[in-house]
C-alpha positions in Angstrom: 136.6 -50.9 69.6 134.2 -53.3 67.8 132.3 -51.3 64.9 128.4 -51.4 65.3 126.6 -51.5 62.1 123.7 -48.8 61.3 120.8 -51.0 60.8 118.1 -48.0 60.8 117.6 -44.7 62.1 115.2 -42.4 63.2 115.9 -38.2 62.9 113.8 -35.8 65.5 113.6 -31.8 65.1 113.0 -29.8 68.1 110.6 -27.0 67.5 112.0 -24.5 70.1 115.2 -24.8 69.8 116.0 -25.7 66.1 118.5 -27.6 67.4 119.5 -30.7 65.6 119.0 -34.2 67.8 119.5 -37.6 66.1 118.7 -40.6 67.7 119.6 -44.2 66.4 118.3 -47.1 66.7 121.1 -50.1 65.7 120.8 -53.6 66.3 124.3 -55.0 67.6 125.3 -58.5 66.2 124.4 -60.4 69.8 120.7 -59.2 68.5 119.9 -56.5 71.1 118.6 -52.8 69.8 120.3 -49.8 71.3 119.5 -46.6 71.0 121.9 -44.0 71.0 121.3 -40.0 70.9 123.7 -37.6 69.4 124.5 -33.9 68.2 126.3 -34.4 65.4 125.4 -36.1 62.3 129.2 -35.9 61.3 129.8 -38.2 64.5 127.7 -41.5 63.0 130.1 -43.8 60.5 128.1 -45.9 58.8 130.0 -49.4 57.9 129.0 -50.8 54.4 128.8 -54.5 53.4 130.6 -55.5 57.3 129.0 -57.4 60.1 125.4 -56.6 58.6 123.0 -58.7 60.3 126.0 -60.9 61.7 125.1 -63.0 64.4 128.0 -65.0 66.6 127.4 -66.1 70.3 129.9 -69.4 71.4 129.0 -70.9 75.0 131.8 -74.0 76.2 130.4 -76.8 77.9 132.7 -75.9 81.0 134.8 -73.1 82.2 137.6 -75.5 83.1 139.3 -78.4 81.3 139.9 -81.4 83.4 144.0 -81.9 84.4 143.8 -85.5 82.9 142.8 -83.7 79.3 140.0 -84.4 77.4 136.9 -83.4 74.5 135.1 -79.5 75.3 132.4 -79.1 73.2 131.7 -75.3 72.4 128.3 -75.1 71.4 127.6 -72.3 68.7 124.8 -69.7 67.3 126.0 -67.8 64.2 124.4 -66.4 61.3 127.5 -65.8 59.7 130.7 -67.8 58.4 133.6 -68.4 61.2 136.9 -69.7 62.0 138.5 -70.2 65.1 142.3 -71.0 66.0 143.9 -72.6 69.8 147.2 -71.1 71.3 148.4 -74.3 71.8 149.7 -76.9 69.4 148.4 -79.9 71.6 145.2 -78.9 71.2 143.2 -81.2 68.4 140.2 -81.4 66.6 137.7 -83.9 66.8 134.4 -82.3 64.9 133.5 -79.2 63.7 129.9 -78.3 62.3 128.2 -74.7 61.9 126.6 -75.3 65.4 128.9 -77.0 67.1 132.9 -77.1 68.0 134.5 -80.3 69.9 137.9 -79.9 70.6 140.5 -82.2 72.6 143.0 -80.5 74.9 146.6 -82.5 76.1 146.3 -83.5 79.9 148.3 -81.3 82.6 152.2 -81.3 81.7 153.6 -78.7 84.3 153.1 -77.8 87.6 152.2 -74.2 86.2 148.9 -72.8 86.3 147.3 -73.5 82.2 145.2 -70.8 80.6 143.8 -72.3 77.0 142.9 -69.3 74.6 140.1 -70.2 71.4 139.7 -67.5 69.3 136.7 -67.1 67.1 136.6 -65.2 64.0 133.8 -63.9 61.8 132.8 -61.0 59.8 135.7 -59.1 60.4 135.4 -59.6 64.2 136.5 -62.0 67.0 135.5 -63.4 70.3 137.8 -65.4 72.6 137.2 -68.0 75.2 139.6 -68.7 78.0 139.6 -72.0 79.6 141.6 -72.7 83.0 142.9 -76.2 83.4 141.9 -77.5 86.6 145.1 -78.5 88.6 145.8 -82.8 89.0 145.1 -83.6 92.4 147.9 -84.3 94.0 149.1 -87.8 96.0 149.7 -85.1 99.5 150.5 -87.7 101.5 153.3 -89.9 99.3 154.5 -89.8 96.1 157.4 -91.9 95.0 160.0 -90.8 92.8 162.8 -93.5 92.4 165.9 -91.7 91.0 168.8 -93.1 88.7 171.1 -93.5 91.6 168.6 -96.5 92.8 167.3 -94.2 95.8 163.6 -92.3 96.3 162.4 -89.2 98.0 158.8 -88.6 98.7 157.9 -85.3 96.5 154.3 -85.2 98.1 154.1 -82.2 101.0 155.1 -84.2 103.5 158.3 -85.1 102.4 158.8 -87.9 104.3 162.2 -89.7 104.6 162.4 -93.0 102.3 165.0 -95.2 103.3 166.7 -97.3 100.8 167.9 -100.7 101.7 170.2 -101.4 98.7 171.0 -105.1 97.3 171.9 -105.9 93.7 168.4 -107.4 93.9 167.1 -103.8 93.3 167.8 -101.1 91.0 166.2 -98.6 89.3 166.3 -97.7 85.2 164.6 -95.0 82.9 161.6 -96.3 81.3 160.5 -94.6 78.3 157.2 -95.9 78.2 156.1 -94.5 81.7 158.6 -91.2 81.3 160.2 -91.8 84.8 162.5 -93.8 86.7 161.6 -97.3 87.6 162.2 -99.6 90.5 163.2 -103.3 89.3 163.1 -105.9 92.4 164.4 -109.3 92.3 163.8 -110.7 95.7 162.6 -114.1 96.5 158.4 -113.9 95.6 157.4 -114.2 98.9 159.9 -114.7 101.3 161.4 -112.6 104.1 164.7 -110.5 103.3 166.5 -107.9 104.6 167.9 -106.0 101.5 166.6 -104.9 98.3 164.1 -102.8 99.1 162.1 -99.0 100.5 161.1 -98.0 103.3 158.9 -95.3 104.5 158.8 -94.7 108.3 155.6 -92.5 110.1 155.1 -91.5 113.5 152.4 -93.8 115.5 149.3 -91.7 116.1 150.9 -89.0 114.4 149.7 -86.8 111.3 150.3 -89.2 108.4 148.8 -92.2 109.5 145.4 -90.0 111.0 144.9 -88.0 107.8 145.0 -91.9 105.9 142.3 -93.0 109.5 139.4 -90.6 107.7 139.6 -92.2 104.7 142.2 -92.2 101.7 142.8 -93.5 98.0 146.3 -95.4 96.6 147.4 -95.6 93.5 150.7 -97.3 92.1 151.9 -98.6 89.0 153.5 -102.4 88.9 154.5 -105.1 86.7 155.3 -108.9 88.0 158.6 -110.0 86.9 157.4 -113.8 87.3 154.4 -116.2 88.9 153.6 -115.3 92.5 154.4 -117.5 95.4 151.4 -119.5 95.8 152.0 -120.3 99.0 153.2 -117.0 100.8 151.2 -113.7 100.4 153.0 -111.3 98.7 152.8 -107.6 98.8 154.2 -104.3 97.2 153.5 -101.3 98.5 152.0 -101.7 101.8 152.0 -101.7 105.9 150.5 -104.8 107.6 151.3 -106.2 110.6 147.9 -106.8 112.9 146.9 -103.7 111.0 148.0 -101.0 108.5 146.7 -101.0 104.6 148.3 -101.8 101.6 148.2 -104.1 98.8 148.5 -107.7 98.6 148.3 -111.4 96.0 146.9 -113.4 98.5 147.7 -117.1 99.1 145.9 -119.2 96.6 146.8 -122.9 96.9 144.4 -125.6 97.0 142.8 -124.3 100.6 142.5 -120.8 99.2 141.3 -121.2 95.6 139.9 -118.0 93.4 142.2 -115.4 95.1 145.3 -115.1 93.0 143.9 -111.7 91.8 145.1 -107.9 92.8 143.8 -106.9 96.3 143.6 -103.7 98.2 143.4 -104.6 102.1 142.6 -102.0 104.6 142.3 -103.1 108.4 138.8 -101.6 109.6 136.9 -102.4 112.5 133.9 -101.6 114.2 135.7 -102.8 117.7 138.4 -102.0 117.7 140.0 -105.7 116.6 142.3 -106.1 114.0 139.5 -107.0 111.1 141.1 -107.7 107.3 138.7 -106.4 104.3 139.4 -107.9 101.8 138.7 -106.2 98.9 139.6 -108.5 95.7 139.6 -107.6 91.8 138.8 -109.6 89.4 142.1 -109.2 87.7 144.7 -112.0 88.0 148.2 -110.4 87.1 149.9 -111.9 84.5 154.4 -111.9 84.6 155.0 -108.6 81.9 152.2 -106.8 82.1 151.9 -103.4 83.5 148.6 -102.6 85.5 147.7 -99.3 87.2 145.9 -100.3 90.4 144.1 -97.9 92.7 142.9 -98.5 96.0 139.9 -96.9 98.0 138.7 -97.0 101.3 135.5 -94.7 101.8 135.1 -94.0 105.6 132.2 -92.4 105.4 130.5 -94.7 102.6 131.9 -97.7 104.8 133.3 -99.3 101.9 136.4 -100.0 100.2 136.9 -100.2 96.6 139.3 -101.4 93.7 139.9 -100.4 90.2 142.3 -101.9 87.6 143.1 -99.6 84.6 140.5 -97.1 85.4 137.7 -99.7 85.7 136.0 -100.7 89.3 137.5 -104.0 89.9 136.0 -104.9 92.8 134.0 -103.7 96.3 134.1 -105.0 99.8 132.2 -103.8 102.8 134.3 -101.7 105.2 132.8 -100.1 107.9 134.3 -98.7 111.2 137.3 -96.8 112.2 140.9 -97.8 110.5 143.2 -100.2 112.9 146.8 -98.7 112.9 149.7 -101.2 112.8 151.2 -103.3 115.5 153.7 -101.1 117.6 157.2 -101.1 116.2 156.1 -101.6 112.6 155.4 -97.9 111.6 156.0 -97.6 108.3 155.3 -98.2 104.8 157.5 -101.0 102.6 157.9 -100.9 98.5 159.1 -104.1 97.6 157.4 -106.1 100.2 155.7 -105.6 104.1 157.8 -104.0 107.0 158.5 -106.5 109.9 157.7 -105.3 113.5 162.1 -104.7 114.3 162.3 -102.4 111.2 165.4 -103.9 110.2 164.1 -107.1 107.4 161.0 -107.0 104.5 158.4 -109.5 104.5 156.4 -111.2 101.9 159.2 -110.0 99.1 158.2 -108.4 96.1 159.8 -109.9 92.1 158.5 -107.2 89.6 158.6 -103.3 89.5 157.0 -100.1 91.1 156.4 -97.2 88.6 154.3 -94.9 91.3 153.4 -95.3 94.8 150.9 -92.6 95.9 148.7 -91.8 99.2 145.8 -88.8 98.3 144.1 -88.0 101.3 141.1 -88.7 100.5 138.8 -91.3 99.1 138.1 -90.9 95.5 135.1 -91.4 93.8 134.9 -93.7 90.3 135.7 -90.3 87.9 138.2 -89.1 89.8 139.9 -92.6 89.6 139.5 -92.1 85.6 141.0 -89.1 85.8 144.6 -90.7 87.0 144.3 -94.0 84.6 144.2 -90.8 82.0 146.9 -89.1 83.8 149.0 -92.2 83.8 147.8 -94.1 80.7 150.4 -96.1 79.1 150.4 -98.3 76.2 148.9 -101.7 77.9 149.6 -103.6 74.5 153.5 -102.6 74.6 155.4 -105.8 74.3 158.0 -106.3 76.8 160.6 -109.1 77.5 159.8 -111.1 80.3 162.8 -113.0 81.7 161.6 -115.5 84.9 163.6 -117.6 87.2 166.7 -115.6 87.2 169.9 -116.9 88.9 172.8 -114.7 88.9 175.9 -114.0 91.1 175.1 -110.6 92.7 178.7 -110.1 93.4 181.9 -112.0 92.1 185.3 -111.5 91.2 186.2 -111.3 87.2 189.2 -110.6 84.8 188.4 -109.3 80.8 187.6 -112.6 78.6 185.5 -114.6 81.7 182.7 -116.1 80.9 180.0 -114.6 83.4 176.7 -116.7 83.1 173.1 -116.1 84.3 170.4 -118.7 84.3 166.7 -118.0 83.9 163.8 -118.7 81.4 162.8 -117.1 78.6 166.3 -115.8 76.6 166.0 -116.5 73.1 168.9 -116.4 70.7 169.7 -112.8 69.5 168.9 -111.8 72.9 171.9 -108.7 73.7 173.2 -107.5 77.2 174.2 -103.4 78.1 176.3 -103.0 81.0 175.6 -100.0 82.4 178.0 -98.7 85.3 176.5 -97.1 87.9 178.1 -93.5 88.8 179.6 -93.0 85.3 178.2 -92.7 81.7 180.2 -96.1 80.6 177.8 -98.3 78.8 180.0 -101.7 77.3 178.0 -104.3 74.7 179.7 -107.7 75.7 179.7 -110.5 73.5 176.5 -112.9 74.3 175.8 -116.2 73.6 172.4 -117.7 75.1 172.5 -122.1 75.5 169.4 -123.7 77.1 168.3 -121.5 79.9 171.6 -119.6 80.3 172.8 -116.4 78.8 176.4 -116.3 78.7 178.8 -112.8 78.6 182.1 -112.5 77.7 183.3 -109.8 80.3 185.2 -106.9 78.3 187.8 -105.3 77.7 189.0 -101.9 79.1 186.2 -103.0 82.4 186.9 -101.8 85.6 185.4 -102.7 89.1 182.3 -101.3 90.2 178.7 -101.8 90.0 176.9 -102.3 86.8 173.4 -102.5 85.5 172.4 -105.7 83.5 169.8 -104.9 80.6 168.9 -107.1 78.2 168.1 -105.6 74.7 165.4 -107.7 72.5 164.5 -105.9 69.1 165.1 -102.5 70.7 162.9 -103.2 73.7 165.3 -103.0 76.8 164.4 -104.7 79.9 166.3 -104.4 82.9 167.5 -107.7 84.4 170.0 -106.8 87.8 172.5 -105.7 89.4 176.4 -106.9 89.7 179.2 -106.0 91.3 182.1 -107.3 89.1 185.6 -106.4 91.1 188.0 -106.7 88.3 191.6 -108.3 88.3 193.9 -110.2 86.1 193.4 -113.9 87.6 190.1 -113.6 89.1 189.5 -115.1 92.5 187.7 -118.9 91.8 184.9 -118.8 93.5 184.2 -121.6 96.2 181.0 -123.0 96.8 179.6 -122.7 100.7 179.3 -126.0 102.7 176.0 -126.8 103.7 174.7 -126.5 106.7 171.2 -128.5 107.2 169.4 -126.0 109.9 167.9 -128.5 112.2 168.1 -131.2 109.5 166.6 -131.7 106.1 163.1 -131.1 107.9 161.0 -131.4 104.2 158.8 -134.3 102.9 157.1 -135.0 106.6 160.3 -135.2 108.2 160.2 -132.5 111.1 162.8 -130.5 112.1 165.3 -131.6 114.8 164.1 -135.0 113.8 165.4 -138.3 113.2 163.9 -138.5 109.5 165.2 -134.9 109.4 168.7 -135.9 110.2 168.5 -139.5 108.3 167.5 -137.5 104.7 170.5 -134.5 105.5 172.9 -137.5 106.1 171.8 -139.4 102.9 172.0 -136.1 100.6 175.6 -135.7 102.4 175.4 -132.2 103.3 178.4 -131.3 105.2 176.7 -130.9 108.5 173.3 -131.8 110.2 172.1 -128.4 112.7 170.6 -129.8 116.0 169.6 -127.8 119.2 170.5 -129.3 122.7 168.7 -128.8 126.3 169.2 -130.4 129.7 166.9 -131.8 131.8 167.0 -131.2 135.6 167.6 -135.0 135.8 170.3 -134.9 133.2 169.0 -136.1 130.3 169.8 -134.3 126.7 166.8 -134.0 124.3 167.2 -132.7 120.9 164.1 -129.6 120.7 164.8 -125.8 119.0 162.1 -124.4 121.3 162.9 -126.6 124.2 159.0 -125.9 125.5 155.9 -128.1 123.9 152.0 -128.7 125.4 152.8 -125.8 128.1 155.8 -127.8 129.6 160.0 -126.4 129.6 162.4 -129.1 129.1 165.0 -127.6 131.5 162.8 -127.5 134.2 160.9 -130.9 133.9 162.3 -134.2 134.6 162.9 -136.7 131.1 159.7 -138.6 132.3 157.9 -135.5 132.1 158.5 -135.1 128.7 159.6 -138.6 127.1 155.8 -138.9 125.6 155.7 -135.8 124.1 155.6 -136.1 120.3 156.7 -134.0 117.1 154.3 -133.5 114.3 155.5 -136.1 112.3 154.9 -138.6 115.2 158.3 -139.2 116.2 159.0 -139.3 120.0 161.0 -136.2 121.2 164.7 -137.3 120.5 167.2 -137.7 123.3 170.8 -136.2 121.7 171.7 -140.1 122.2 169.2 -141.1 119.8 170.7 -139.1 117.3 174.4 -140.7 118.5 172.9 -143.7 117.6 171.4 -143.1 114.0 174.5 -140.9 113.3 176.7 -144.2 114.0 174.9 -145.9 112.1 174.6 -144.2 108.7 178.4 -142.1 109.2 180.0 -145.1 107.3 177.9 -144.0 103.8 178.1 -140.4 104.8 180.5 -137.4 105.7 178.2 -135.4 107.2 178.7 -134.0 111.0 176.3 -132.8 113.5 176.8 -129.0 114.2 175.3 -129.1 117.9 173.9 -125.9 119.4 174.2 -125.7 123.1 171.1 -123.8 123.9 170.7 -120.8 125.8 169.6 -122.1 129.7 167.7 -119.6 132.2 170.9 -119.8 134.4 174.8 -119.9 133.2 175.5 -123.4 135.3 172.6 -125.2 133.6 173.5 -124.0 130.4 177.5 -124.9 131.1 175.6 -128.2 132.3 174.5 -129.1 128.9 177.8 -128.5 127.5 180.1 -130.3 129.5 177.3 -133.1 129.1 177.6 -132.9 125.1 181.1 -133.1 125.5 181.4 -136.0 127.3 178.5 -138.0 124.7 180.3 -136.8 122.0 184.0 -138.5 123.3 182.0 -141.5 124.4 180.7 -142.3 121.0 184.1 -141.6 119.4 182.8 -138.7 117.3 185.0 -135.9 118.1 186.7 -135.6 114.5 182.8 -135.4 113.1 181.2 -132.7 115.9 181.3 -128.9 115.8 179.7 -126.7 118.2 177.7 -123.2 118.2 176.4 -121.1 121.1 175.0 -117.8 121.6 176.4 -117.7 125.2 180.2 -117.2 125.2 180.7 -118.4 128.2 179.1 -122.1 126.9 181.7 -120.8 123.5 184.7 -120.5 125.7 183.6 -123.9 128.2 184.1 -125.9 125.1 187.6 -124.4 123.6 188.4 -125.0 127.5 188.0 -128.8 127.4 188.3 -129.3 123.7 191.0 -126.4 122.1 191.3 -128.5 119.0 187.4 -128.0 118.4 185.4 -125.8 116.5 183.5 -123.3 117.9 181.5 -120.9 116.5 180.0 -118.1 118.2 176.0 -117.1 117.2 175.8 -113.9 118.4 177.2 -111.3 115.6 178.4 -108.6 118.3 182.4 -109.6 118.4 184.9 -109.2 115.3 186.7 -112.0 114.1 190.2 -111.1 115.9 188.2 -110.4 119.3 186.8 -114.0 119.4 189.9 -115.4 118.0 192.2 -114.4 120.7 189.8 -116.3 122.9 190.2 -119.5 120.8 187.1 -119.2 119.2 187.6 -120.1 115.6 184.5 -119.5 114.1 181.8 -116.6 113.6 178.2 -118.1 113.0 176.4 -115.0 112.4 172.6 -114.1 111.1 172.6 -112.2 107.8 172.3 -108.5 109.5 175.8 -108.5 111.1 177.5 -109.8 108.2 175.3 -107.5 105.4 176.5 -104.8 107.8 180.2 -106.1 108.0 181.1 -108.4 105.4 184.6 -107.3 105.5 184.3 -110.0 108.9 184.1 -112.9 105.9 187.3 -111.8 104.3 188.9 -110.6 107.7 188.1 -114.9 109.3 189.6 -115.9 106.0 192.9 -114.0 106.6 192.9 -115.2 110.3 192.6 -119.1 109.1 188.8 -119.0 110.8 185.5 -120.4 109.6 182.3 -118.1 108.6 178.8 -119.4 108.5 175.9 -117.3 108.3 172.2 -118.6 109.2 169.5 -119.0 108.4 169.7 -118.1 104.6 166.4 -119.4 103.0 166.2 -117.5 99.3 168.3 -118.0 96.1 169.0 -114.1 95.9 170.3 -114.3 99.6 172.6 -117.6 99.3 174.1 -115.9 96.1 174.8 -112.7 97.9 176.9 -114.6 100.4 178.2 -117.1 98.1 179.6 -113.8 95.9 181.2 -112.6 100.0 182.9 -115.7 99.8 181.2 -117.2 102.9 182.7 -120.7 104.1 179.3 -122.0 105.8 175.3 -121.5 105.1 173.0 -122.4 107.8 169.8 -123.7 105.6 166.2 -124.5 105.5 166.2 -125.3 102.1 169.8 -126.9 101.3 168.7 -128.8 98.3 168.5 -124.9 96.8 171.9 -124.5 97.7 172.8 -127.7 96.7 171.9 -127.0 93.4 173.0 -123.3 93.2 176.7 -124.7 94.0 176.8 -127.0 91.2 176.0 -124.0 89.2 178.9 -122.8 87.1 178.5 -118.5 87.2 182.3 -117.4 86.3 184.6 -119.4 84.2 
């Protein structure tokens, strides 16, 4: 019990009863005078020299102490000398003065409930003060964990399923500045692809996407690995397509000038209509520089909101209900924008994702302090920032290769860690860095599997990629992929399926110039990938209908003999061929029509040694190995293996990526068989690599001046 000091006291005799009854008057040290009676003299202790006049009252500024941490001030009366200690060694002190006590507590570090205990002492006594730590709000709708493996799970409540689509474009590594496990993409800035990233699907109209329709907050961590596309939006955590939310760097070419900043972009309407909000910062990211960005949109303020690093970045006006996504696109994309079939990434991302959070609910400006403090991190950290990166994603090696990777920004000293994914094996090849190529020696005592590149600058690691080196003796030499000009070398004004597009594939000599075919009901060939222009289809029209009808370059619409023609003429300074597609025709007999057509063009004009032909239809595949066994044929569709179409004199798969990044085995299996494999239409440096390293025969190209240069490209030596 806490003593109470006789201050004075005040003794009574009763007259009748001669009993003795002492009252006392004492003054406790909060200042309040009690009185107390008693019987017995004996009872009263009187306390010499203690607590005499000692005054001590301590009242905190708050009861709770917020779950990012912070500075309590305990405001103090005393009359007396005191002391205080904390039960907690994270606990500091800022300033202390007779009246006053301010103390800064650690934010949250467990998922625990926190009880802080201060404990006053003075005069021989104490008083403590509890403080509760409020609990971090939590992201309840997503929260992204990446894990070493290079997959995520959602640890929010709703545990929603994440869906990793692996590529050596993507991995993840242990970052000690942020304390948790980091996702690294190296996709194309931009472009579409259909690996190397996360997906997050949600039910339409179902809970997730309703709880984010009454307003909601986003937060996520990134860093750009190089410049943004300037021509292509790019995105990183979001779901957009004629709808959704997310985040975006805008286009900002000439026509679009003062947006390459941060934006958060949530679809709201008052209609109904899909209606953008674009809700820009004023922060323009720079390649190596981590930024916490946290998104806002305020139903019931009718406004959406941006903050960079804790600070409000920017506002935009956002009133109306949320507008969901377009049907078929349900779900959220890190590492890029989903596309409406589920099964590709838009608008690519090239940096890394620390966090990706949903709260539901929108948060106010100190609330969005709160998780800057949460997830502060040291924004003047240097870091190594390695752009332009060029790299064989998969290739076969033996100990003492020479493995090279081209990019800008390795400096001499620079070092490499292998790390191999599914073991503890870390090897230190030898390095050697000339122009803007580092250069490995591949090691000794290696074995096949995949590996983590990090580059090590000074002690600051930075992760790079991911390989796949399959180890042997006498490596495999790897052979570069002919080119395949997908309707032409259609750049510099020249359109696609154009005579200046096939004049400027011929002159560059790429090993084959793609054109699409359709037949007129009066017989007539024209050269057209759509086959339908100003409302009007070729196949049905007559070749007068048509014949004025121009491309956006201002050539006429080419006849397939107009293309004979030039092809005749420049095939003497060129070894180019014309891969001819046989279109797909509303009916069987006008597409066979077309064919047999083609055929007989292409004998004419004495060209059959410099033709091949593709198809989606099989029967058009099987027409042509009919009247021509010696030709090649290569099927489009990516449904039959290699043997099936074989044994129908087929001798050549032409698939899109999807088929063969499902069943690349096909590549090797065509190879074994004596066939041909192409795959179209393979746009981005990461995605020609990735076939190049599967040993592909044949790229189908928009951009085969990229591939051009890529083969010429020494990687293994």
């Amino acid at each position: 019990m806490r003593r109470i000091s006789l201050i004075a006291a005040c003794v009574l005799v009763s007259g009748l009863t001669f009993a003795q009854i002492y009252k006392l008057s004492v003054t406790r040290n909060d200042g309040q005078t009690l009185v107390i009676p008693t019987d017995d003299i004996a009872k009263i202790e009187f306390v010499e020299g203690e607590a005499s006049g000692a005054v001590f009252s301590v009242v905190p500024q708050t009861k709770t102490v917020p779950y990012f941490g912070g500075n309590v001030t305990f405001k103090i009366s005393a009359n007396c000398q005191w002391t205080y200690k904390v039960d907690n060694d994270k606990v500091s002190e800022v300033s202390q003065s007779n009246s006053q006590l301010v103390l800064n507590f650690p934010g949250r570090q467990s998922s625990e409930p926190v009880t802080f205990s201060v404990t006053f002492q003075y005069s021989g006594m104490e008083t403590v003060v509890t403080l509760d730590q409020e609990t971090s709000p939590r992201a309840d709708l997503l929260d992204i964990e990446f894990k070493a493996d290079g997959t995520a799970v959602d640890v929010s409540p709703m545990h929603n399923e994440v869906i990793t689509n692996p590529s050596n474009a993507l991995m993840t590594y242990y970052s000690d500045m942020h304390g948790r496990y980091v996702a690294n993409f190296r996709n194309a800035m931009g472009q579409m692809v259909t690996s190397g990233y996360y997906r997050v699907n949600y039910q339409k109209g179902g809970e997730f996407i309703n709880r984010i329709a009454d307003g909601c907050t986003f937060e996520t961590i990134i860093k750009l690995n190089e410049s943004d596309n300037p021509n292509r939006e790019v995105k990183w955590f979001s779901s957009m397509q004629s709808g959704g939310i997310g985040f975006i760097l805008p286009i900002h070419n000439a026509a679009n000038t003062g947006t390459k900043c941060l934006t958060f972009l949530p679809n709201v309407s008052t209609t109904g209509a899909s209606n953008w909000r674009w809700t820009y910062s004023d922060v323009e990211p720079k390649p190596g520089v981590y930024y916490h960005v946290v998104g806002v949109w305020n139903k019931e303020e009718g406004k959406s909101y941006i903050y960079v690093n804790g600070r409000l970045s920017g506002t935009a006006s956002a009133p109306g209900n949320y507008v969901p996504v377009a049907s078929g696109a349900e779900s959220f994309v890190l590492g890029g924008d989903p596309g409406t079939n589920q099964t590709d990434c838009d608008a690519a991302w090239n940096g890394e994702i620390v966090t990706a959070r949903i709260y539901d609910a929108p948060f106010d400006a100190s609330q969005v302090a709160g998780l800057w403090e949460e997830s502060r991190f040291d924004e003047s950290a240097s870091t190594v920032t390695i752009s332009d990166l060029v790299y064989l994603p998969e290739c076969n090696v033996a100990p003492g290769n020479k493995y090279s990777v081209y990019g800008k920004g390795f400096m001499n000293g620079d070092a490499v860690e292998l790390q191999a994914i599914g073991s503890d094996a870390k090897l230190q090849p030898a390095v050697s860095v000339d122009d803007e190529r580092l250069t490995l020696t591949v090691p000794e005592g290696i074995t096949s599997g995949d590996y983590k590149v990090i580059l090590v600058r000074g002690g600051v690691q930075s992760p790079l990629f991911q390989v796949t080196f399959n180890v042997g003796q006498t490596p495999v030499e790897r052979v570069a992929p002919k080119i395949i000009a997908h309707r032409g070398a259609h750049t510099d004004g020249a359109s696609e399926n154009s005579i200046a597009a096939l004049k400027k594939a011929m002159d560059a000599n790429y090993y084959g110039i793609e054109l699409d075919i359709w037949i007129t009901t009066d017989g007539q060939l024209v050269v057209h990938h759509d086959g339908v222009a100003s409302g009007l289809t070729f196949a049905n029209c007559t070749y007068d209908q048509i014949k004025n009808l121009r491309l956006s370059n201002g050539e006429a619409l080419p006849t397939f003999d107009s293309f004979i023609s030039t092809f005749k003429e420049k095939m003497g300074s060129s070894t180019s061929k014309l891969i001819i597609e046989i279109k797909t025709h509303a009916a069987l007999a006008r597409s066979l029509a077309a064919t047999d057509k083609a055929m007989q063009m292409v004998e004419a004009a004495g060209l059959k040694d410099r033709v091949e032909y593709i198809a989606f239809s099989y029967d058009v595949c099987k027409r042509i190995v009919a009247n021509q066994p010696d030709a090649m044929v290569g099927y489009l569709n990516g449904d039959k293996t290699p043997a099936t179409i074989l044994a129908d004199g087929i001798r050549s798969i032409d698939y899109n990526m999807s088929p063969l990044t499902a069943h690349p085995e096909w590549i090797k299996e065509c190879r074994e068989l004596g066939m041909i494999s192409n795959v179209w239409t393979v746009n981005t440096v990461t995605d020609m690599l990735r076939f190049t390293g599967y040993g592909i025969d044949y790229i189908t190209t928009d951009a085969p001046a990229d591939l051009d240069r890529l083969n010429n490209m020494k990687f293994v030596e």
